[in-house]
C-alpha positions in Angstrom: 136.5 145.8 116.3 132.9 146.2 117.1 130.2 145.9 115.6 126.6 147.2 116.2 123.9 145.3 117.5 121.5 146.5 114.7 124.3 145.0 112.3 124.8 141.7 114.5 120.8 140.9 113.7 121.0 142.2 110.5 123.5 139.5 110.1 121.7 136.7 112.0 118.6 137.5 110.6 120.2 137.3 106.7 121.9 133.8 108.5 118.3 132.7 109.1 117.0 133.5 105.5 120.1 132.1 103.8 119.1 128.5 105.7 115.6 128.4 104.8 116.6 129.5 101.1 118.9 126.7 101.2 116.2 124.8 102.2 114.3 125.8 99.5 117.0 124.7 97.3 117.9 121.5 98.6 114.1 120.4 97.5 114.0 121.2 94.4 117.9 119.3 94.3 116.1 116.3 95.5 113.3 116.2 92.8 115.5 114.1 90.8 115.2 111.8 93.9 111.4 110.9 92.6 112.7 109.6 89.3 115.3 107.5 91.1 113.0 105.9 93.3 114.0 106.7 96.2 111.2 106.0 98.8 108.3 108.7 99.3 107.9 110.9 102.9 105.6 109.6 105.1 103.0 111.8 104.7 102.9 111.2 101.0 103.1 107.6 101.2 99.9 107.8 103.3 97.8 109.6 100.8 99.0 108.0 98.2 98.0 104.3 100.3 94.7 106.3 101.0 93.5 107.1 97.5 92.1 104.8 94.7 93.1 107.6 92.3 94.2 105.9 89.1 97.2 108.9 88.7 98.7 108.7 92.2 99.6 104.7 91.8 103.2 104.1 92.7 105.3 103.1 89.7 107.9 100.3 89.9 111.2 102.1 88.4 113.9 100.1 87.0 116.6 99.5 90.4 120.1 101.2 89.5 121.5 101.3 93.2 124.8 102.5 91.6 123.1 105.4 89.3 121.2 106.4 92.4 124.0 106.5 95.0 125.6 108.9 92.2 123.7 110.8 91.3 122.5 111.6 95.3 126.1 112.1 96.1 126.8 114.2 93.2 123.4 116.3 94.4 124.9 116.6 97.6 128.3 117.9 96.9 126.8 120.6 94.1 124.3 121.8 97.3 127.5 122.0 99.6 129.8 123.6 97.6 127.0 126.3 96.8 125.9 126.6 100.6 129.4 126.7 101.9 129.9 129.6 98.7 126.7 131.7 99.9 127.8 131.5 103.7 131.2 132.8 102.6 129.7 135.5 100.5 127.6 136.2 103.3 130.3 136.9 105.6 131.8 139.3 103.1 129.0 140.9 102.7 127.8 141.7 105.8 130.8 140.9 108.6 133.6 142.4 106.5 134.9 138.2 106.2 134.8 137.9 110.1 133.8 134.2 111.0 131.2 133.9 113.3 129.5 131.2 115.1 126.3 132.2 115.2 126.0 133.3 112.3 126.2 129.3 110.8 124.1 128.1 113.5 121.3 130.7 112.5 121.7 129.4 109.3 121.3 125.8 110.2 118.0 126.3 112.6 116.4 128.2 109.3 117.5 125.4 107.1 115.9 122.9 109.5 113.5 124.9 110.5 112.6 125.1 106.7 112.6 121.7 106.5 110.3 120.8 109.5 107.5 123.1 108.7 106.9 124.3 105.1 109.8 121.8 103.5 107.4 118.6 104.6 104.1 119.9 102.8 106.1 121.4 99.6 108.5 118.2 99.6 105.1 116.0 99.5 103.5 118.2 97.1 106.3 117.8 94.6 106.1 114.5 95.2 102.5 113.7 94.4 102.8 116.5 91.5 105.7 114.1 90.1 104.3 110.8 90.7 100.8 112.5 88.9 103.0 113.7 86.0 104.5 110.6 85.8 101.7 108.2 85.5 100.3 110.6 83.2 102.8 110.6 80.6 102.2 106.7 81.1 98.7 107.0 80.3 99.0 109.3 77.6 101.4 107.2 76.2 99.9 104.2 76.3 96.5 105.9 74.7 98.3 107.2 71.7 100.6 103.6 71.2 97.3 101.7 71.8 95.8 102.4 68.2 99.2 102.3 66.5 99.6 98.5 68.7 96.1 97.5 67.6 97.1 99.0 63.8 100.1 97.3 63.9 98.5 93.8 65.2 95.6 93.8 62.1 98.9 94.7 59.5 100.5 91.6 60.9 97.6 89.4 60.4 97.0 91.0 57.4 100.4 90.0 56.1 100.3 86.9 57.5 96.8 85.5 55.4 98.7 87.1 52.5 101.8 84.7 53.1 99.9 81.9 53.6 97.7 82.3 50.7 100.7 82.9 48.7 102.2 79.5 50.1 99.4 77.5 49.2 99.1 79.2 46.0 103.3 78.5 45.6 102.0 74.4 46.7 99.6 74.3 44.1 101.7 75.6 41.5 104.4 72.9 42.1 101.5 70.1 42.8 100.5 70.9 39.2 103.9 71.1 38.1 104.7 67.4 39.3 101.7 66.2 38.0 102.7 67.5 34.6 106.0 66.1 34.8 105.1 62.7 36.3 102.6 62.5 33.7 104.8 63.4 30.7 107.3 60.9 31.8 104.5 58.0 32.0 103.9 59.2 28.7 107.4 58.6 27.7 108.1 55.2 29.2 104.3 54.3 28.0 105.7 55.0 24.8 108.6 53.2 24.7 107.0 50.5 25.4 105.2 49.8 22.7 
């Protein structure tokens, strides 16, 4: 069977789009990375060492090596399958199911080549956009809990100079009550006496 040459680039060409879409996909799979921890590119570890911007501080995240290999792997194996699905549909489409070569190797230098030139700014934007989000749900957070901490603190105290006035109120009743029954039974063994 042959096939034209205007099909055979067609093909390539769709090859070379499908990679770089993958690409595309992979980064926004490994967003999830961020949460995990898992360490920062290079070029956003740089600004973020370069800046004193109170928003772009790294965050300490709890370490769950187990939860993190999971989840990566389980990333993984959901980008696979769905690559290794749109290659074969592509080869339906287009090549009638024929397997060809290069065909997947078009489709890996547009994937990497994805990944070397726009994938490296976009992967560090979403990273700094993350890390910003992030530490501003911490701040926010800890804006809005700081009033119901320092509301919280002044209830405690408040409650607290209530118990202990109560307590001393409690001692003096039962210092009173003593003295009235120590002094009745004085009474009584004064007046047996005589």
């Amino acid at each position: 069977m042959e096939i034209s040459q205007f099909i055979l680039a067609q093909l390539w060409l769709c090859a070379f789009i499908l990679g770089a879409g993958l690409g595309a996909v992979y980064d926004v799979f490994s967003i999830t990375r961020v949460f995990l921890g898992v360490p920062f590119t290079p070029l956003s570890e740089k600004i973020i060492l370069a800046t004193n911007f109170p928003l772009l501080k790294r965050r300490e995240f709890p370490d769950h090596p187990l939860m993190r290999s999971v989840v990566c792997f389980l990333e993984d194996l959901f980008f696979l399958l769905g690559a290794t699905a749109s290659l074969v549909l592509l080869f339906y489409q287009l090549n009638e199911g024929n397997i060809r070569i290069p065909v997947i190797l078009f489709a890996l230098v547009g994937f990497w080549g994805y990944r070397a030139t726009l994938g490296r700014i976009l992967r560090s934007c979403i990273e700094l956009l993350f890390l910003s989000v992030i530490n501003l749900i911490a701040y926010v957070s800890y804006c809005l809990i700081l009033p119901v901490r320092r509301l919280l603190s002044l209830l405690c105290e408040a409650l607290k100079r209530l118990y202990r006035k109560g307590i001393r109120k409690w001692e003096r009743k039962q210092r009173i009550r003593y003295t009235k029954s120590e002094e009745r039974r004085l009474l009584n063994s004064a007046r047996g006496m005589l």
